[in-house]
mmCIF file as gemmi writes it, N, C-alpha and C atoms, coordinates in Angstrom:
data_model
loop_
_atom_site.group_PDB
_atom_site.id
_atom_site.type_symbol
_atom_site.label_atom_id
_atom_site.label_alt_id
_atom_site.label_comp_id
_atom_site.label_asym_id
_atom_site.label_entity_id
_atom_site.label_seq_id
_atom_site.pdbx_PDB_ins_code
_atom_site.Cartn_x
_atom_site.Cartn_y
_atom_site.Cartn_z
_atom_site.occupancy
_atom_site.B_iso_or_equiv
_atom_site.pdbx_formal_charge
_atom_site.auth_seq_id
_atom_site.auth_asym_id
_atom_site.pdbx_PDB_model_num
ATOM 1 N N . UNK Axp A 1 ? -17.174 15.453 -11.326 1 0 ? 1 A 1
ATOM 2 C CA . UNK Axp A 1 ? -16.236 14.463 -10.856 1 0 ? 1 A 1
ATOM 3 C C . UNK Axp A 1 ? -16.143 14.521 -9.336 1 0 ? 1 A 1
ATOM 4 N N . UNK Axp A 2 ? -16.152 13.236 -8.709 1 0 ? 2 A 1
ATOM 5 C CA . UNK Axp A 2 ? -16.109 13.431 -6.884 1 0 ? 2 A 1
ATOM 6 C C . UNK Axp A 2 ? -14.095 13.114 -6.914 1 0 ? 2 A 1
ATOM 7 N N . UNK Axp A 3 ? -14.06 15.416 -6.034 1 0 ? 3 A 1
ATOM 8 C CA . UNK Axp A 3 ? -12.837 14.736 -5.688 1 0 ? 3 A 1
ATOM 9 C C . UNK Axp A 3 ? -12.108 13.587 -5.039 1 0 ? 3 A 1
ATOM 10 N N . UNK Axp A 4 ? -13.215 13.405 -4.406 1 0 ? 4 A 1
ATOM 11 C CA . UNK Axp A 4 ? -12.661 12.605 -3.299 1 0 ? 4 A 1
ATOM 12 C C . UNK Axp A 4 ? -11.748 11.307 -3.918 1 0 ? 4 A 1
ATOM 13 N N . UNK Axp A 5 ? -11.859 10.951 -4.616 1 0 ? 5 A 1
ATOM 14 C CA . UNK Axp A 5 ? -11.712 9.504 -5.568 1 0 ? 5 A 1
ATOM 15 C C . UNK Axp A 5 ? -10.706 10.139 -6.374 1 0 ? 5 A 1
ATOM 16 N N . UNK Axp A 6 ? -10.658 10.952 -6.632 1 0 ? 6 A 1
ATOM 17 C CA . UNK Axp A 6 ? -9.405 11.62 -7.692 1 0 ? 6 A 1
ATOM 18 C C . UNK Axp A 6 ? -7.915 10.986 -7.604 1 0 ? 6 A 1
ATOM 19 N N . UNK Axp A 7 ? -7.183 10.902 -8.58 1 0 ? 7 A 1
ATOM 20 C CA . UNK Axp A 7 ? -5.876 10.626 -8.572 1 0 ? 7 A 1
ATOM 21 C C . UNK Axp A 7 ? -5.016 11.247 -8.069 1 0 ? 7 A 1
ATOM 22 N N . UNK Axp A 8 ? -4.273 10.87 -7.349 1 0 ? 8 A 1
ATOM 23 C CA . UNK Axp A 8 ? -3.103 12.133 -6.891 1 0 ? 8 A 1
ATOM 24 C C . UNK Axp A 8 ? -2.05 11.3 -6.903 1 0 ? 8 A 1
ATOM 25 N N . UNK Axp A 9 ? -0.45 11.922 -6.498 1 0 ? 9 A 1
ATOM 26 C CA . UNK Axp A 9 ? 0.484 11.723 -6.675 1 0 ? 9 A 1
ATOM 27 C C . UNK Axp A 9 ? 0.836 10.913 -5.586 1 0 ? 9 A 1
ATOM 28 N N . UNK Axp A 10 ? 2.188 9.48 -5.178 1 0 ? 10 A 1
ATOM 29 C CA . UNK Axp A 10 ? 2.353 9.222 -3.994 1 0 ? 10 A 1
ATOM 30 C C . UNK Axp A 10 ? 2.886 10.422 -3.35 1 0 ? 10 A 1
ATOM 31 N N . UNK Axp A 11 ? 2.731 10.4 -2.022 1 0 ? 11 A 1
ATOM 32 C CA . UNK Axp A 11 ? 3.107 10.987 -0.232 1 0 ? 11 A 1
ATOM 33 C C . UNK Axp A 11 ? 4.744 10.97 -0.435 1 0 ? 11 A 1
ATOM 34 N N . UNK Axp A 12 ? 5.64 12.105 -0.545 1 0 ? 12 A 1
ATOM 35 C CA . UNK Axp A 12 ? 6.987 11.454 -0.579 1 0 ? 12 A 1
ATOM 36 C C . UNK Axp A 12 ? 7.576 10.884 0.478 1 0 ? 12 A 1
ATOM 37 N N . UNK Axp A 13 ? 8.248 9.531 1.314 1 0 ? 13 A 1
ATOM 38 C CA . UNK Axp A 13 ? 8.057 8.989 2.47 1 0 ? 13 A 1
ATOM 39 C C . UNK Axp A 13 ? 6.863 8.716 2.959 1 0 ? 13 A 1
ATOM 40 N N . UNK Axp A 14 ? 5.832 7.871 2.503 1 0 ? 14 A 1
ATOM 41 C CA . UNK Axp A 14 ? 4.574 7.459 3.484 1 0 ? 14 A 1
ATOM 42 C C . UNK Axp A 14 ? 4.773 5.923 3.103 1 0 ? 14 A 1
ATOM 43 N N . UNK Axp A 15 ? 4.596 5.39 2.267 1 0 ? 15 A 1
ATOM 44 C CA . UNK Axp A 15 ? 4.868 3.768 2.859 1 0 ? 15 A 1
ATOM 45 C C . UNK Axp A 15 ? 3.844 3.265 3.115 1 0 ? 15 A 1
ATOM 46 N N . UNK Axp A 16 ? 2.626 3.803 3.081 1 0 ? 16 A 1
ATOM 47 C CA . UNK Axp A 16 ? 1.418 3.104 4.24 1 0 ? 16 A 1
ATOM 48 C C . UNK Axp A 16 ? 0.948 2.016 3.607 1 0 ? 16 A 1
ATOM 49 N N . UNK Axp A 17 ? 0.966 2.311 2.028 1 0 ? 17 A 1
ATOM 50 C CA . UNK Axp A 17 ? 0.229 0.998 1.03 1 0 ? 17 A 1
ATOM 51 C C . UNK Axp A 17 ? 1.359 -0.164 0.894 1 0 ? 17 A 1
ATOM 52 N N . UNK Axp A 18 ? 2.523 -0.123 1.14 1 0 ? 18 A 1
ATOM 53 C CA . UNK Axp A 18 ? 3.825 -0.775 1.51 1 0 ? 18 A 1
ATOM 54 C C . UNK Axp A 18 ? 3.597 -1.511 3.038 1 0 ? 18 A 1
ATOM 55 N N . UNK Axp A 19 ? 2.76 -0.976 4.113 1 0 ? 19 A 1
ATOM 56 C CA . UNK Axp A 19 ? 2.74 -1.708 5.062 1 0 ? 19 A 1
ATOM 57 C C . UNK Axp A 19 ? 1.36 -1.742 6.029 1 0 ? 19 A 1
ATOM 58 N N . UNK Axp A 20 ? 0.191 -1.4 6.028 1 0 ? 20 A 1
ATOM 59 C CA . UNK Axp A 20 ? -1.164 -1.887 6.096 1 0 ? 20 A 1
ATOM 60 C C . UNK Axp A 20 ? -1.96 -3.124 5.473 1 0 ? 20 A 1
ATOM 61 N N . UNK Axp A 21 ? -1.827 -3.115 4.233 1 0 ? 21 A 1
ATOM 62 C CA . UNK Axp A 21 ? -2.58 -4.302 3.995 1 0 ? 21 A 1
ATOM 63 C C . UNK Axp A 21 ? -2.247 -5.241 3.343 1 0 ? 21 A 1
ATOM 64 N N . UNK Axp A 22 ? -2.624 -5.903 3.767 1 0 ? 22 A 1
ATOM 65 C CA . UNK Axp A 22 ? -2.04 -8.057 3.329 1 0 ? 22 A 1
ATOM 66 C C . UNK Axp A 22 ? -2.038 -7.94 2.502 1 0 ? 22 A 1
ATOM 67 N N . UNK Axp A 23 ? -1.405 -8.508 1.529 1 0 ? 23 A 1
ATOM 68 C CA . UNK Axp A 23 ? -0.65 -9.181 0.386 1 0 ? 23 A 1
ATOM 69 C C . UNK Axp A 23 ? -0.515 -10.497 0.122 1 0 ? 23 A 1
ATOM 70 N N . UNK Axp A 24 ? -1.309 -11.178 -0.319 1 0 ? 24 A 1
ATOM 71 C CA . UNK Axp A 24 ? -1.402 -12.398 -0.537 1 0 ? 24 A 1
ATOM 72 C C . UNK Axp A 24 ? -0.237 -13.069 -1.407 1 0 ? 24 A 1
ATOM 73 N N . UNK Axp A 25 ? -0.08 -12.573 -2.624 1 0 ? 25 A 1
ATOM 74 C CA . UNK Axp A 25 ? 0.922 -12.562 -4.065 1 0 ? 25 A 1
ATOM 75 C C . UNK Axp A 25 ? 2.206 -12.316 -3.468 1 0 ? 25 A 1
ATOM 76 N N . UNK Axp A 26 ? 3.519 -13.415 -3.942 1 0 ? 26 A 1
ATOM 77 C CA . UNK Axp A 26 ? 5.245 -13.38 -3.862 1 0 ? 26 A 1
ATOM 78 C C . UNK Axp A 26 ? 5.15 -11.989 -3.702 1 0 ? 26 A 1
ATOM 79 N N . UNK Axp A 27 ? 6.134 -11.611 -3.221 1 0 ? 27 A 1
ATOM 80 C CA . UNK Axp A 27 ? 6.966 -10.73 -3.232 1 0 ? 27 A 1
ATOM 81 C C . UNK Axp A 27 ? 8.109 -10.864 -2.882 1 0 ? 27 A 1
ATOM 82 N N . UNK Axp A 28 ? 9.273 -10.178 -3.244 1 0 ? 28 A 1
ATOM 83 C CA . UNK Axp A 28 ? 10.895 -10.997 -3.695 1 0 ? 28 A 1
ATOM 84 C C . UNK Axp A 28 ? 10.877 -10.344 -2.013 1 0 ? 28 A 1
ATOM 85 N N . UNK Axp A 29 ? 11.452 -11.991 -1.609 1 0 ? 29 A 1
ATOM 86 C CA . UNK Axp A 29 ? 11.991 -11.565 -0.327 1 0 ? 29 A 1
ATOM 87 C C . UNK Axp A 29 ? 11.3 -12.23 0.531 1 0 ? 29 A 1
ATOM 88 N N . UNK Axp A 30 ? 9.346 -12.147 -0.012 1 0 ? 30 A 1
ATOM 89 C CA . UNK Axp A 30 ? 8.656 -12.53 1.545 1 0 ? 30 A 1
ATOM 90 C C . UNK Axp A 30 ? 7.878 -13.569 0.363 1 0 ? 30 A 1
ATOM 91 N N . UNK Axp A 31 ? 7.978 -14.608 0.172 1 0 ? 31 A 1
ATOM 92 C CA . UNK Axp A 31 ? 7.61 -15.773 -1.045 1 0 ? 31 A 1
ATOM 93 C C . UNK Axp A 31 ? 6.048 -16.121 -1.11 1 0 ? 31 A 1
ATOM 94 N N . UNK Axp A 32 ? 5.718 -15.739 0.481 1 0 ? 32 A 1
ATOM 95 C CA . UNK Axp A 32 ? 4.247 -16.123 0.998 1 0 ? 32 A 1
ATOM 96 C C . UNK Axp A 32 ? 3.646 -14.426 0.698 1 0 ? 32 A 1
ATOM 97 N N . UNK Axp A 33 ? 3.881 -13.381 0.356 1 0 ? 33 A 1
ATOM 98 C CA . UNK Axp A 33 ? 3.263 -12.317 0.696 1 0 ? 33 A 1
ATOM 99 C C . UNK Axp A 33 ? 3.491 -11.652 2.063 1 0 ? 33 A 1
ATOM 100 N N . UNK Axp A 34 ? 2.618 -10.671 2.824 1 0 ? 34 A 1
ATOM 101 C CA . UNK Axp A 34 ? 3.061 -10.164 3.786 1 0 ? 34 A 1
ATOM 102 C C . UNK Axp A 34 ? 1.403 -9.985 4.442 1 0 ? 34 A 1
ATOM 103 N N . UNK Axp A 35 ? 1.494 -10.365 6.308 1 0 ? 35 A 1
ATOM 104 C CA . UNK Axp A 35 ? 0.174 -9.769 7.024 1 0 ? 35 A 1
ATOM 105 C C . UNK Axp A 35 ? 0.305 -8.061 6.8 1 0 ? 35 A 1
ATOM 106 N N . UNK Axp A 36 ? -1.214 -8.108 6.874 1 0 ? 36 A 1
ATOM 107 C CA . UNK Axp A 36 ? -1.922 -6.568 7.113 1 0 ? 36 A 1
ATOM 108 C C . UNK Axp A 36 ? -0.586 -6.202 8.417 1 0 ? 36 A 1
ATOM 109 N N . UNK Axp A 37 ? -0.655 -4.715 8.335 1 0 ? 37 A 1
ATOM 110 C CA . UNK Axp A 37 ? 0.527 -4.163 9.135 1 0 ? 37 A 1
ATOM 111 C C . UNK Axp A 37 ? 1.991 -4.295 9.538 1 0 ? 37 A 1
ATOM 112 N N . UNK Axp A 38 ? 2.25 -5.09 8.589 1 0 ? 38 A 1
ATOM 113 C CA . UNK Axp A 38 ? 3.879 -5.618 8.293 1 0 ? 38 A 1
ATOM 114 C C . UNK Axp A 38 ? 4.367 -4.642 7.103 1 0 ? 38 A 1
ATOM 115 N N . UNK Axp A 39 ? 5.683 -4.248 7.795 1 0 ? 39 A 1
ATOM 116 C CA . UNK Axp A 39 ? 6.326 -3.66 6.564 1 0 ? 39 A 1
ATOM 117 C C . UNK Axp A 39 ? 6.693 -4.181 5.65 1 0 ? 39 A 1
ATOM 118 N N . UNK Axp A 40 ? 6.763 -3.868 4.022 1 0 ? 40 A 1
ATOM 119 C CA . UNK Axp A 40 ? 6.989 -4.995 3.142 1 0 ? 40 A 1
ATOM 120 C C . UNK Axp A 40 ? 9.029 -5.058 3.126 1 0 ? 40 A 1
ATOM 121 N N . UNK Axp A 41 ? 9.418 -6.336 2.558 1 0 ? 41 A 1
ATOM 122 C CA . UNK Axp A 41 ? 10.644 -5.734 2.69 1 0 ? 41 A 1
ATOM 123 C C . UNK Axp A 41 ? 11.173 -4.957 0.961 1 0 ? 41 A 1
ATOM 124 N N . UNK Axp A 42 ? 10.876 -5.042 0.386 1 0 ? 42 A 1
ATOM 125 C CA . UNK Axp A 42 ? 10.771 -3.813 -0.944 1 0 ? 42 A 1
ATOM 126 C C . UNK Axp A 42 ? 11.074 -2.738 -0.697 1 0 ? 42 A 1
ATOM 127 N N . UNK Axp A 43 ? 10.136 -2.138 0.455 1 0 ? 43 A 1
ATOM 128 C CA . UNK Axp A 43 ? 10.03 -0.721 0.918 1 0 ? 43 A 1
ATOM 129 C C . UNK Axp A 43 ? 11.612 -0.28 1.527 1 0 ? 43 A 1
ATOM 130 N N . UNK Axp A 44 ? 12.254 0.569 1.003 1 0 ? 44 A 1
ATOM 131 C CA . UNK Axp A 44 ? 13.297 0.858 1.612 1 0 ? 44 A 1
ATOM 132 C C . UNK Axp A 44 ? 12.988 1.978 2.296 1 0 ? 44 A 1
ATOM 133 N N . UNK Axp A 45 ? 14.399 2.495 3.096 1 0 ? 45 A 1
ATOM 134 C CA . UNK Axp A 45 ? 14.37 3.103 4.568 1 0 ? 45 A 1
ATOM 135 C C . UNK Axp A 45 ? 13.647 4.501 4.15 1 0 ? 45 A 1
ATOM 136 N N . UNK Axp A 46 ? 13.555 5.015 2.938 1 0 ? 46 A 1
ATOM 137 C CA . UNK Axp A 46 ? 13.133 6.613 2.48 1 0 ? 46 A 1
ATOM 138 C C . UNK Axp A 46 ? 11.374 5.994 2.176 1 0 ? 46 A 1
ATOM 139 N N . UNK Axp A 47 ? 10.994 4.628 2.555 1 0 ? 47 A 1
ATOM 140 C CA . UNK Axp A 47 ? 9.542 4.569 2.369 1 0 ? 47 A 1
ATOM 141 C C . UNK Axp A 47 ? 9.306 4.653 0.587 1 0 ? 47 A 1
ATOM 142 N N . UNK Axp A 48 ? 9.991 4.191 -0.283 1 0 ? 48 A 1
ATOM 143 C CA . UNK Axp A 48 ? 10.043 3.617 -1.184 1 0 ? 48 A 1
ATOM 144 C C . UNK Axp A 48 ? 10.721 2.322 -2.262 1 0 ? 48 A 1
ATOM 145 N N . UNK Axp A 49 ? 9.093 2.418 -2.746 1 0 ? 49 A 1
ATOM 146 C CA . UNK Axp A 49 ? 9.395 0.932 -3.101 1 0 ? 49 A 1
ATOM 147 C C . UNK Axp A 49 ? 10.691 0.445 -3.791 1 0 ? 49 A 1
ATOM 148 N N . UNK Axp A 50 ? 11.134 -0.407 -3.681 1 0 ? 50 A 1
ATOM 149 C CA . UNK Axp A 50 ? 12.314 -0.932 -4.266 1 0 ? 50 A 1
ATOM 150 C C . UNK Axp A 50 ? 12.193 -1.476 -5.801 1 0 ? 50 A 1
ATOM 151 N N . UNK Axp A 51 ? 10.851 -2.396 -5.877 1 0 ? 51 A 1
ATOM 152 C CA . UNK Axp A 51 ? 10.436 -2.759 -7.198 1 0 ? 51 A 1
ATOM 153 C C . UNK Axp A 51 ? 9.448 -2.128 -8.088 1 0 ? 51 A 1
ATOM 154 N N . UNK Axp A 52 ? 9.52 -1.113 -7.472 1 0 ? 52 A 1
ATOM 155 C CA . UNK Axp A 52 ? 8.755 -0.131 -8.38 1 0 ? 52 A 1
ATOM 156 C C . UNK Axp A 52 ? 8.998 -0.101 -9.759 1 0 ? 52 A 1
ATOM 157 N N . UNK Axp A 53 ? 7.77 -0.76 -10.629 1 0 ? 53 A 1
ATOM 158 C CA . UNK Axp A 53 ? 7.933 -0.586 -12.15 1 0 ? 53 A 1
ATOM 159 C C . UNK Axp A 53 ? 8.622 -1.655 -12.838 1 0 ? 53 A 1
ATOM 160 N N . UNK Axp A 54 ? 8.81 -2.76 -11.513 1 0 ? 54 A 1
ATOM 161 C CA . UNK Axp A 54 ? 9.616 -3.882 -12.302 1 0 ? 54 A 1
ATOM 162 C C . UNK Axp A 54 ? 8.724 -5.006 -12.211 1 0 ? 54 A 1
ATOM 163 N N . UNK Axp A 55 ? 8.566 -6.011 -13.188 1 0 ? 55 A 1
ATOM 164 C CA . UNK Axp A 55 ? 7.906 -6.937 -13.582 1 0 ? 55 A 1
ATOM 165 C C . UNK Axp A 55 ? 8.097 -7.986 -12.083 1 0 ? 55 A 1
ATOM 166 N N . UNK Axp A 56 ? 8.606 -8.175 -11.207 1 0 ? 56 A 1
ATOM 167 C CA . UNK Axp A 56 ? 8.29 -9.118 -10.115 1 0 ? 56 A 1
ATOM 168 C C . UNK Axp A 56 ? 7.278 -8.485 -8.809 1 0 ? 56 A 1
ATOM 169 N N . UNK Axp A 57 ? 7.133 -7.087 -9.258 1 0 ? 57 A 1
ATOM 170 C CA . UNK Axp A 57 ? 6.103 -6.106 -8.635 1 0 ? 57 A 1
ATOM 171 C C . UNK Axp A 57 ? 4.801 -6.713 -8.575 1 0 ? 57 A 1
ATOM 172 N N . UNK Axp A 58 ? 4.277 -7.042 -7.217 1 0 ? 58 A 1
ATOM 173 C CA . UNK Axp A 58 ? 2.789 -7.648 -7.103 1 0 ? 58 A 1
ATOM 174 C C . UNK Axp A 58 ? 2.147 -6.698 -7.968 1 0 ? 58 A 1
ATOM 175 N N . UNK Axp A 59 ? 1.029 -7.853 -8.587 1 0 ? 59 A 1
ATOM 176 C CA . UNK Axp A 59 ? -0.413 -6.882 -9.46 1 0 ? 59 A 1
ATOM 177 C C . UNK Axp A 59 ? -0.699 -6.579 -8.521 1 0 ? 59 A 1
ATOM 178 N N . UNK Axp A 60 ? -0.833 -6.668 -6.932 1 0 ? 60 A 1
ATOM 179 C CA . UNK Axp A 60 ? -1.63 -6.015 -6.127 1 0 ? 60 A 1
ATOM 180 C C . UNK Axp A 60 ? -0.88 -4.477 -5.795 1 0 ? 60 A 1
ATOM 181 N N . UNK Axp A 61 ? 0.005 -4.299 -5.856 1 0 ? 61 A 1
ATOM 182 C CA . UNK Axp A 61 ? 0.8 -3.377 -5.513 1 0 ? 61 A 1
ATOM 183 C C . UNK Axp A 61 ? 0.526 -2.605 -6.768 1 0 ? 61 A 1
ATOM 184 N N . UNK Axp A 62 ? 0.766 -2.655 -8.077 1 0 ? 62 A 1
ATOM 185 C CA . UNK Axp A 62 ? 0.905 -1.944 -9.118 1 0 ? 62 A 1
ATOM 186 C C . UNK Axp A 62 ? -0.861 -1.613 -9.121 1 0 ? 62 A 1
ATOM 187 N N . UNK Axp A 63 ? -2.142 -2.715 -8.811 1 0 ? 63 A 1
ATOM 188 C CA . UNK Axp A 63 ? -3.267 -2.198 -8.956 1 0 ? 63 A 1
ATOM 189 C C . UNK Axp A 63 ? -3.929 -1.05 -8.142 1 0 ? 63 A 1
ATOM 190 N N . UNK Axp A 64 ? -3.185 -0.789 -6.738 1 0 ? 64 A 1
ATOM 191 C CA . UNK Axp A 64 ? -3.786 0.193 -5.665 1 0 ? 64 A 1
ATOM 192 C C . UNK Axp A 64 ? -2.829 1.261 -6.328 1 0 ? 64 A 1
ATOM 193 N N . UNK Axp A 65 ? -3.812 2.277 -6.26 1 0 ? 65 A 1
ATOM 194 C CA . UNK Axp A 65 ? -3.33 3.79 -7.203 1 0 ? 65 A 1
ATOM 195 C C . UNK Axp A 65 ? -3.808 4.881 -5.861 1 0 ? 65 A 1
ATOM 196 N N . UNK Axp A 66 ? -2.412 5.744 -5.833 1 0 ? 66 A 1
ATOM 197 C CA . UNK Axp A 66 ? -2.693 6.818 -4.732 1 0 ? 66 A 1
ATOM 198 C C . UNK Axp A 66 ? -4.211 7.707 -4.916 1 0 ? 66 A 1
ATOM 199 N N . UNK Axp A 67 ? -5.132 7.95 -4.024 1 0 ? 67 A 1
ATOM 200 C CA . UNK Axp A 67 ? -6.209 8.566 -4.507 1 0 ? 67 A 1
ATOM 201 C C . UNK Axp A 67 ? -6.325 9.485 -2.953 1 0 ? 67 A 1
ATOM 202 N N . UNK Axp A 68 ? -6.799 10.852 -2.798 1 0 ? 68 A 1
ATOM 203 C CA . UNK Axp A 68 ? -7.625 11.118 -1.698 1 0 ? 68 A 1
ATOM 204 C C . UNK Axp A 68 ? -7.975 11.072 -0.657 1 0 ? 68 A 1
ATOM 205 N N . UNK Axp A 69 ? -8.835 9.863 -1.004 1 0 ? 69 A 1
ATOM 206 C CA . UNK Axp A 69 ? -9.886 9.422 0.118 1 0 ? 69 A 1
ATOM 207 C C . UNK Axp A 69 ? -8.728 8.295 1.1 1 0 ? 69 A 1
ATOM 208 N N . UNK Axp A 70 ? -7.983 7.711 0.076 1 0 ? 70 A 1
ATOM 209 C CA . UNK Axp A 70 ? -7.316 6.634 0.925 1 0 ? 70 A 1
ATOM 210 C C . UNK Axp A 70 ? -5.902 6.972 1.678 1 0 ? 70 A 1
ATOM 211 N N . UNK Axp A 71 ? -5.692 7.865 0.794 1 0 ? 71 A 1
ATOM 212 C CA . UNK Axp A 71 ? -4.464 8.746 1.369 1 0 ? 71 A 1
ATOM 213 C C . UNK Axp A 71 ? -4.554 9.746 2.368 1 0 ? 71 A 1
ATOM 214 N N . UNK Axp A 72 ? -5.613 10.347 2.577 1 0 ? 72 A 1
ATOM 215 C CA . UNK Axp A 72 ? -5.68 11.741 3.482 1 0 ? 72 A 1
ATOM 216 C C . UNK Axp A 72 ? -4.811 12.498 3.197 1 0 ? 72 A 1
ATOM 217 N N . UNK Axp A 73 ? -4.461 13.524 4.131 1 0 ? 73 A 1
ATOM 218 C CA . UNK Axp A 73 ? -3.283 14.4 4.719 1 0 ? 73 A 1
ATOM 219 C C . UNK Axp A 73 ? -2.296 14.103 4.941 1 0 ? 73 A 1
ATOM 220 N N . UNK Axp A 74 ? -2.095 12.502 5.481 1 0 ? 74 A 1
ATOM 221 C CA . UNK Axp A 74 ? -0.308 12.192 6.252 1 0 ? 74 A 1
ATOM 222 C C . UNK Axp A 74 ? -1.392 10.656 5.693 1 0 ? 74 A 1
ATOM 223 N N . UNK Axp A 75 ? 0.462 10.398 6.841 1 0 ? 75 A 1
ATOM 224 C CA . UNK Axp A 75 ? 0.629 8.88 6.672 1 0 ? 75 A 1
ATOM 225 C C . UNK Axp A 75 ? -0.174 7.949 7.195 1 0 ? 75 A 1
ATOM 226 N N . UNK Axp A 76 ? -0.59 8.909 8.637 1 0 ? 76 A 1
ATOM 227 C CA . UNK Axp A 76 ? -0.896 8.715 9.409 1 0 ? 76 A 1
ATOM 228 C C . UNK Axp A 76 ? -2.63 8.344 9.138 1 0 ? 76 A 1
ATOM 229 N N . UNK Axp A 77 ? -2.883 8.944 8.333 1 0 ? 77 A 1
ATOM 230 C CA . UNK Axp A 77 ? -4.048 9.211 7.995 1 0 ? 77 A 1
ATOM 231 C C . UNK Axp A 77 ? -4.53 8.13 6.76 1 0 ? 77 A 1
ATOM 232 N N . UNK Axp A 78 ? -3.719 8.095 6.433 1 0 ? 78 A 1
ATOM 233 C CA . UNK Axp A 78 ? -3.539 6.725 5.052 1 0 ? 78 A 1
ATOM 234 C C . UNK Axp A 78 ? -3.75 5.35 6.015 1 0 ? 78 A 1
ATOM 235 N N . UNK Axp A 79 ? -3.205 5.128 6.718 1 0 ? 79 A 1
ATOM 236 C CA . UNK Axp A 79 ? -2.611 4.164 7.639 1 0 ? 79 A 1
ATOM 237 C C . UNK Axp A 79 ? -3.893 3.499 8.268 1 0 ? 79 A 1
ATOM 238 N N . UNK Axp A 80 ? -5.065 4.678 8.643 1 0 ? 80 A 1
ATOM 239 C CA . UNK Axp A 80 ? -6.01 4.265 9.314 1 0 ? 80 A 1
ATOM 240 C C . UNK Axp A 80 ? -6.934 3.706 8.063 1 0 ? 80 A 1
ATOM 241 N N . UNK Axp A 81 ? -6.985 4.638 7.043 1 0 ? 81 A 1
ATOM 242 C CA . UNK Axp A 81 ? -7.61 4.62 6.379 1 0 ? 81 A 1
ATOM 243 C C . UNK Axp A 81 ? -7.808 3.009 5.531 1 0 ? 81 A 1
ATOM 244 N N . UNK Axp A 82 ? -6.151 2.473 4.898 1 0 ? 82 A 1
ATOM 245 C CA . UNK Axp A 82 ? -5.711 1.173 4.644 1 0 ? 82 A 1
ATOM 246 C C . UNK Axp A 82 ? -6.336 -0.029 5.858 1 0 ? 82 A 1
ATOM 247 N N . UNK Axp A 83 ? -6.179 0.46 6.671 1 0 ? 83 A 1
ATOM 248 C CA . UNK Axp A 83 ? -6.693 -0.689 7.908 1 0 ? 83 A 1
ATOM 249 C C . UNK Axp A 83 ? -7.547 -0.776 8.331 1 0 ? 83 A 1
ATOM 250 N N . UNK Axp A 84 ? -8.623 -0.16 7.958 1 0 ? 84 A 1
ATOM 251 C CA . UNK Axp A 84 ? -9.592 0.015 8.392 1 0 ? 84 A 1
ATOM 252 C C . UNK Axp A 84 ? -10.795 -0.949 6.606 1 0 ? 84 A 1
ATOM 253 N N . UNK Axp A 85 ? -9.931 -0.844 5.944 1 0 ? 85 A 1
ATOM 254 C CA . UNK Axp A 85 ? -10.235 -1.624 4.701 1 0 ? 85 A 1
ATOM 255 C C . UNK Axp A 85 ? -9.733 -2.631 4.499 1 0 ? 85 A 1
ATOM 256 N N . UNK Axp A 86 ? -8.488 -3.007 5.094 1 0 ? 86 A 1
ATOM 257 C CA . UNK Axp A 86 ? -8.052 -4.145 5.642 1 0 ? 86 A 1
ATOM 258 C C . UNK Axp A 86 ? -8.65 -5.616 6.503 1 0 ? 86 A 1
ATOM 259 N N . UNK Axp A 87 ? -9.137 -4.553 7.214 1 0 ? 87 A 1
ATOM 260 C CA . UNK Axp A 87 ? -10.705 -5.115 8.39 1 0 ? 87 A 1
ATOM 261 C C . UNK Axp A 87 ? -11.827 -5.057 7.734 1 0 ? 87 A 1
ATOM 262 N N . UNK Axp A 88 ? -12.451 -4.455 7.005 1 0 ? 88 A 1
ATOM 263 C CA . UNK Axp A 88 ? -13.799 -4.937 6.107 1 0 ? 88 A 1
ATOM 264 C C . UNK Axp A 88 ? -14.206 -5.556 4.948 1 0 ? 88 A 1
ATOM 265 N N . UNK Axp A 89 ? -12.698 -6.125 4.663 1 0 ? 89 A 1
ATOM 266 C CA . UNK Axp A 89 ? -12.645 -7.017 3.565 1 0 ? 89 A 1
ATOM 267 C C . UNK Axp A 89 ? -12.418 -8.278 3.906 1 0 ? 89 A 1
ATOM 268 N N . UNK Axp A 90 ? -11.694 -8.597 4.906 1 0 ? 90 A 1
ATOM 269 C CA . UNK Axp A 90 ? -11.031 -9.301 5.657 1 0 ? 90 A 1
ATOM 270 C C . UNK Axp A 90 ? -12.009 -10.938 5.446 1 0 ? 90 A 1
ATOM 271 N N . UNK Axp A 91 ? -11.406 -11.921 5.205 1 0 ? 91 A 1
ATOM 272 C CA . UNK Axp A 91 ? -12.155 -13.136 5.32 1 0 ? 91 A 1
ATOM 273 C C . UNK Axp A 91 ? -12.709 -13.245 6.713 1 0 ? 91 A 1
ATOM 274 N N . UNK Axp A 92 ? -14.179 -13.844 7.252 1 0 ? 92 A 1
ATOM 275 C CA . UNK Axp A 92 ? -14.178 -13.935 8.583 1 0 ? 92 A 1
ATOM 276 C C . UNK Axp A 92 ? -14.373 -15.345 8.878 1 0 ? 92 A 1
């Protein structure tokens, strides 16, 4: 199995998948979705989600699963990591 890809648990306070990458799909609050590097407004002040586990929860949100490679060490590290996939997916 490549750790790297492995499942792990969320970052307690990191937020980064909450505010790196665009969101196309409603989300209660922002009707249009949210740009890459906008905080979502869901995310409350402890960097967790608000609709966590509730049915108005983007499929995009419920489909990105904490792993590794995308998470790193910190937030900080997530952050680059999200945006940097943000930018190579990116319509041009």
């Amino acid at each position: 199995m490549n750790t790297n890809t492995a499942a792990i648990q969320c970052r307690p306070g990191c937020g980064a998948c909450c505010t790196a990458p665009s969101i196309t799909s409603p989300i209660p609050g922002m009707p249009n979705g949210k740009p890459a590097g906008v905080r979502c407004v869901q995310l409350a002040d402890d960097n967790r989600c608000k609709v966590f586990g509730r049915p108005e929860r983007p499929a995009f949100c419920g489909g990105l699963q904490p792993a590794a490679d995308m998470c790193g060490n910190s937030r900080e590290a997530a952050m680059i990591w999200l945006a940097d996939l943000e930018r190579a997916t990116a319509p041009h």
